[in-house]
N, C-alpha and C positions, 0 to 999 in steps of 0.2 A: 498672158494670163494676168489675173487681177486688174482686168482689164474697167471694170463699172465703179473704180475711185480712183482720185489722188493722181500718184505718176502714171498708172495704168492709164487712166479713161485718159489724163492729156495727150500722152504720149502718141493714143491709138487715132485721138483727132489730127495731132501733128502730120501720122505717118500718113495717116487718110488722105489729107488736103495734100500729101507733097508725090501720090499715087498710086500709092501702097493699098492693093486688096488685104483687107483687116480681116482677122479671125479674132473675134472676142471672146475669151474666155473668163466669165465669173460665174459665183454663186446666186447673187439677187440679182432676178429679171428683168424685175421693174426699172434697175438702174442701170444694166446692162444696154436694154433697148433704147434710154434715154442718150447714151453715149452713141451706138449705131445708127435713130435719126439725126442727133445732130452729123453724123460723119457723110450720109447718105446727103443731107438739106446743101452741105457743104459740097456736094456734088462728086462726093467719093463713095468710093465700094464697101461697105462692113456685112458682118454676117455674127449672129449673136450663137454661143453657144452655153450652155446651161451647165455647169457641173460644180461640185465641192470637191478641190482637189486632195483633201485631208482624208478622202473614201479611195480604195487602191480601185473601186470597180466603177468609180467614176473618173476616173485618172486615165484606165482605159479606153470608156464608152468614146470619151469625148475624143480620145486620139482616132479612133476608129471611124467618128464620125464626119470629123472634119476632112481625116482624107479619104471618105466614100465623097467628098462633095466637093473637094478640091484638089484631089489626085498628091498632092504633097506643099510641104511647107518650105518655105527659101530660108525663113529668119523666125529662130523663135526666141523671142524675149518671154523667160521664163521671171514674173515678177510678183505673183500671187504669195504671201507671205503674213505674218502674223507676228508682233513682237511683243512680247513681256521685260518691261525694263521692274527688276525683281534682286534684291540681295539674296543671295544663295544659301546663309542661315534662317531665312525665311520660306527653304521650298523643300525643306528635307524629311517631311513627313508628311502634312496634307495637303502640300502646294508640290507634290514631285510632278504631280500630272500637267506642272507647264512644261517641264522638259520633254514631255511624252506629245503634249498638242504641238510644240514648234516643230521637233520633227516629223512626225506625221505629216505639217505641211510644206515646211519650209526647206525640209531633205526628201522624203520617202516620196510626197505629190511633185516634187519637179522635178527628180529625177525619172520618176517611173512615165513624165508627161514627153520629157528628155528622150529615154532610150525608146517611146513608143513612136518619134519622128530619125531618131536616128537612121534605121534600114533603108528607108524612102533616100534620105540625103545622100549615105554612103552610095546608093544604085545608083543615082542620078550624080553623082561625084561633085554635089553641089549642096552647100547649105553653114547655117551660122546659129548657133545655139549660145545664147546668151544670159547671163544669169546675173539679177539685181541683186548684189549680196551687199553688206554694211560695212560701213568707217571702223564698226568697231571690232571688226575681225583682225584687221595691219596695226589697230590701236589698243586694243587688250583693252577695251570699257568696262569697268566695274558696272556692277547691275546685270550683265547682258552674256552671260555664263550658258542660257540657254538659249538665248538669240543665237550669240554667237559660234556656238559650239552645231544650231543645227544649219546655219549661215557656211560657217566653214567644211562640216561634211561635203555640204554639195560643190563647194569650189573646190574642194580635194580630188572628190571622183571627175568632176571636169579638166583637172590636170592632168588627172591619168589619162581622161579621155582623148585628150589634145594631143596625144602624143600617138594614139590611135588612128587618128581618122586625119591626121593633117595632110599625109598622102596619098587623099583622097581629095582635097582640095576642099575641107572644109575644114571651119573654123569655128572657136570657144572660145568666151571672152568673163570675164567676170568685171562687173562696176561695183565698187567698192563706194556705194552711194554715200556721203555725208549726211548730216541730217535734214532734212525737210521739211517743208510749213506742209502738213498734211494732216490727216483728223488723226492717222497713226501715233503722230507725234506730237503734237498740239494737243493732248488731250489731259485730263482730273490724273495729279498725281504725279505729273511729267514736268520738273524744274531745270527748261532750257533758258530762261531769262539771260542769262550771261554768253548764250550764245546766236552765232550769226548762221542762220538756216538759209541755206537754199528755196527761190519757191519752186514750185513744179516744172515751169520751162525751163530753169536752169538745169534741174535734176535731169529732164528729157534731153538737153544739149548734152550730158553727159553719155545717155543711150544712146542717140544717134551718132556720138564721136566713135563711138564700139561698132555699128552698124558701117557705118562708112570707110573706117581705115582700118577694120578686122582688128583689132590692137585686145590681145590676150588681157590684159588688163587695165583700168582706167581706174586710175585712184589720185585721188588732189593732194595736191602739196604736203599740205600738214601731215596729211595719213603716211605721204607717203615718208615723211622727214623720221616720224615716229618709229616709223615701223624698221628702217634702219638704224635708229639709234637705239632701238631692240636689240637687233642683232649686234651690233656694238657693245653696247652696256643694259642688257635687261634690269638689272636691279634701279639702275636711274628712273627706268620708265616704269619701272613697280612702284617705286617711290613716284612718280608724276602723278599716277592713277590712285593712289592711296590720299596725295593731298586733297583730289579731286572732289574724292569719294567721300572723305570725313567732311568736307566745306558744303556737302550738300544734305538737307533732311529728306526722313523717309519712313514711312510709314504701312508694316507689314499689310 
C-alpha cells in the first residue's frame, strides 16, 4: 500500500524487477499507473488498484477485489501512512483532528486492509504481513504524539497477532523505519538539517531484510541503543528528547 510515492513506488519497482507479481495500492491514479508502467516497461507484472485507505469501505472494496483477481496475497507490505510532526500543546482543541486523520489511516486502514488478507493466508498456512512503522515509536520523538501513538497501535495489535497465526506458519514483522529523504519528510516546516536520512533504496533494503529472513522486527542501531536505554533509565532518555526538542523551532 502507499504504493504511487517515495518508499512505496521504490520499493514496488524493486520487488517488480526481482519477480514479484505487484499489487498497487494508492489513492492517485495518475501516479499509481506511472509506477505500474514503469514496473511492466521493466518487464515485470504490476496491477493498479484504486483506493483511500482512511475510508473503512474502501479498505474493503480494495481487499475484495484484488483477491477476485488474484485468489490471495503471499506478502503484504502494509506502508500507506500520513505523518504530522506537531507539538501536542498545539493540537488540543482545533488541531485534535490530526490525532483522529493518523489513525484513521495509519491504525484503522491497515489494520482492517491486514485482517481482510489474513483468512486467505491462515487457509492456505502461508503468508507475511508486514507493517512500515517509525524510529520514533523505540525512540519516544517529541513532536510525533500522534504519529506515533497511531504507529504504535498497529505494531501492538500485530504483536498480539504474531502470536496467533505463527502456527500457522505465518509471519508479522514491523520495520521501525528511520527517517527518509522523501516529500513526507523533506517538506515546509520539517528541521532535519542535523540529521543523516536514509534515501529510499536504503529504506527498501530495510523491507526486504523483513521480507527475506521473516525477522519480527527490524530496527537500526541507534533506535535500537535508545529504546533499551529506555528501559534502563527512561528519565535519561526523557531528558535526551527534551534537549532535542527545545534546540529545535516551531511554529503552530
Amino acid at each position: 500500500t502507499g504504493a504511487s510515492d517515495g518508499i512505496g513506488a521504490v520499493l514496488a519497482c524493486r520487488l517488480g524487477a526481482a519477480g514479484a507479481r505487484v499489487a498497487l495500492v494508492a489513492r492517485t491514479e495518475e501516479k499509481l499507473r506511472e509506477v505500474g508502467d514503469k514496473i511492466r516497461g521493466a518487464g515485470g507484472q504490476a496491477f493498479e488498484y484504486i483506493a483511500n485507505l482512511a475510508e473503512e469501505e474502501q479498505c474493503e472494496a480494495v481487499v475484495q477485489r484484488i483477491l477476485a483477481a488474484h485468489g490471495h496475497v503471499d506478502v503484504l507490505v502494509s506502508n500507506a501512512g500520513r505523518s504530522i510532526r506537531r507539538s501536542a500543546k498545539f493540537q488540543g482543541t482545533d488541531r485534535f483532528h490530526d490525532f483522529q486523520r493518523l489513525m484513521q489511516l495509519n491504525f484503522f486502514g491497515g489494520l482492517k486492509v491486514a485482517l481482510g488478507f489474513l483468512p486467505g493466508m491462515i487457509e492456505r498456512r502461508s503468508g507475511h504481513i508486514i507493517h512500515i512503522s517509525s524510529f520514533g515509536v523505540p525512540t519516544r520523538q517529541p513532536r510525533f504524539a500522534g504519529y506515533a501513538a497511531s504507529k504504535s497501535a498497529f505494531d501492538a495489535a500485530l504483536q498480539s497477532i504474531a502470536g496467533e497465526v505463527s502456527h500457522y506458519g505465518l509471519f508479522v514483522s514491523s520495520v521501525y523505519m528511520p527517517l527518509v529523504e522523501t516529500r513526507m519528510v523533506v517538506s515546509k516546516g520539517h528541521s532535519y538539517d542535523h540529521v543523516t536520512m536514509l534515501t529510499t533504496d536504503q529504506a527498501c533494503e530495510y523491507i526486504e531484510h523483513a521480507i527475506v529472513h521473516k525477522q519480527r522486527e527490524v530496527v537500526d542501531g541507534p533506535s535500537r541503543f535508545l529504546a533499551m536505554l529506555h528501559f534502563f533509565r527512561p528519565s535519561l532518555v526523557v531528558g535526551l528528547n527534551s534537549l532535542v526538542y527545545r534546540s529545535e523551532g516551531e511554529e503552530a
